[in-house]
One Martini backbone bead per residue (centre of mass of N, CA, C, O) as a GRO file, in nm:
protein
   51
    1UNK     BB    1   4.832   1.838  -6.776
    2UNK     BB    2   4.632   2.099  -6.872
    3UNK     BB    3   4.539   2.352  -6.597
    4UNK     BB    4   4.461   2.617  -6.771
    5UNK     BB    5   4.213   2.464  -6.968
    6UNK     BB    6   3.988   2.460  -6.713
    7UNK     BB    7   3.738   2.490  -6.553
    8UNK     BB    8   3.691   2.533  -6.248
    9UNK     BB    9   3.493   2.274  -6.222
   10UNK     BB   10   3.685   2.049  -6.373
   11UNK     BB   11   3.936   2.117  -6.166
   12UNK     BB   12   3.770   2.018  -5.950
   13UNK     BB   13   3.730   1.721  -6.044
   14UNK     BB   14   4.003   1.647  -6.073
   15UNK     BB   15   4.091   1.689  -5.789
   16UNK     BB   16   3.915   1.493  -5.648
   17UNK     BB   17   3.993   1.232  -5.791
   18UNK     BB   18   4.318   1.285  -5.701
   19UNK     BB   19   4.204   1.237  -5.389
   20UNK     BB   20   4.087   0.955  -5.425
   21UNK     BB   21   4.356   0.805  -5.507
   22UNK     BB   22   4.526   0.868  -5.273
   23UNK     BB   23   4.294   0.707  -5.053
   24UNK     BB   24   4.244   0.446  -5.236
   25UNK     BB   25   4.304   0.106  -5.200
   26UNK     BB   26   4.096   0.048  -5.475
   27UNK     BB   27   4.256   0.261  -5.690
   28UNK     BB   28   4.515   0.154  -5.862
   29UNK     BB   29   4.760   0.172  -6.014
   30UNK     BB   30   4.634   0.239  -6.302
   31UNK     BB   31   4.410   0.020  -6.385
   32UNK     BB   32   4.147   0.079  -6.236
   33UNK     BB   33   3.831   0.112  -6.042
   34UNK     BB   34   3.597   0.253  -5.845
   35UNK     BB   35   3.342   0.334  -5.822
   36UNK     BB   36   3.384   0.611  -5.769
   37UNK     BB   37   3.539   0.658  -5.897
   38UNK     BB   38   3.407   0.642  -6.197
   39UNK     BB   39   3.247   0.845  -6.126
   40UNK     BB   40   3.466   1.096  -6.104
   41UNK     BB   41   3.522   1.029  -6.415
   42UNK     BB   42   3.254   1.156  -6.521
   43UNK     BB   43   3.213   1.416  -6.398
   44UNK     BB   44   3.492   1.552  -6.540
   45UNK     BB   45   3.369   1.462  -6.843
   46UNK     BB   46   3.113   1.634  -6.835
   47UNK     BB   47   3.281   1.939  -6.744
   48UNK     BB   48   3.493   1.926  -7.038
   49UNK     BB   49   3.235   1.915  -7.260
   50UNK     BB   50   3.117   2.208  -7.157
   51UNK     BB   51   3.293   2.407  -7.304
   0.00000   0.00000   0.00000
């Protein structure tokens, strides 16, 4: 993924998200995640839409 073309709040929520992915055990290598990742990855999605 190009993090050149990111706005920095963009940046930062996916920066969240890959440390929420690092750090939780629901939320397997792959397909699916947990509550919280789901809602991390809508919030980065609303981030990179407003650009």
């Amino acid at each position: 993924m190009r993090m050149d073309i990111l706005t920095p709040a963009a940046r930062s929520r996916y920066d969240t998200y890959v440390e929420h992915l690092r750090a939780c055990p629901e939320c397997p290598r792959g397909a699916g995640r947990c509550t919280m990742g789901a809602q991390l990855v809508r919030r980065y999605l609303e981030a990179i839409r407003r650009r």
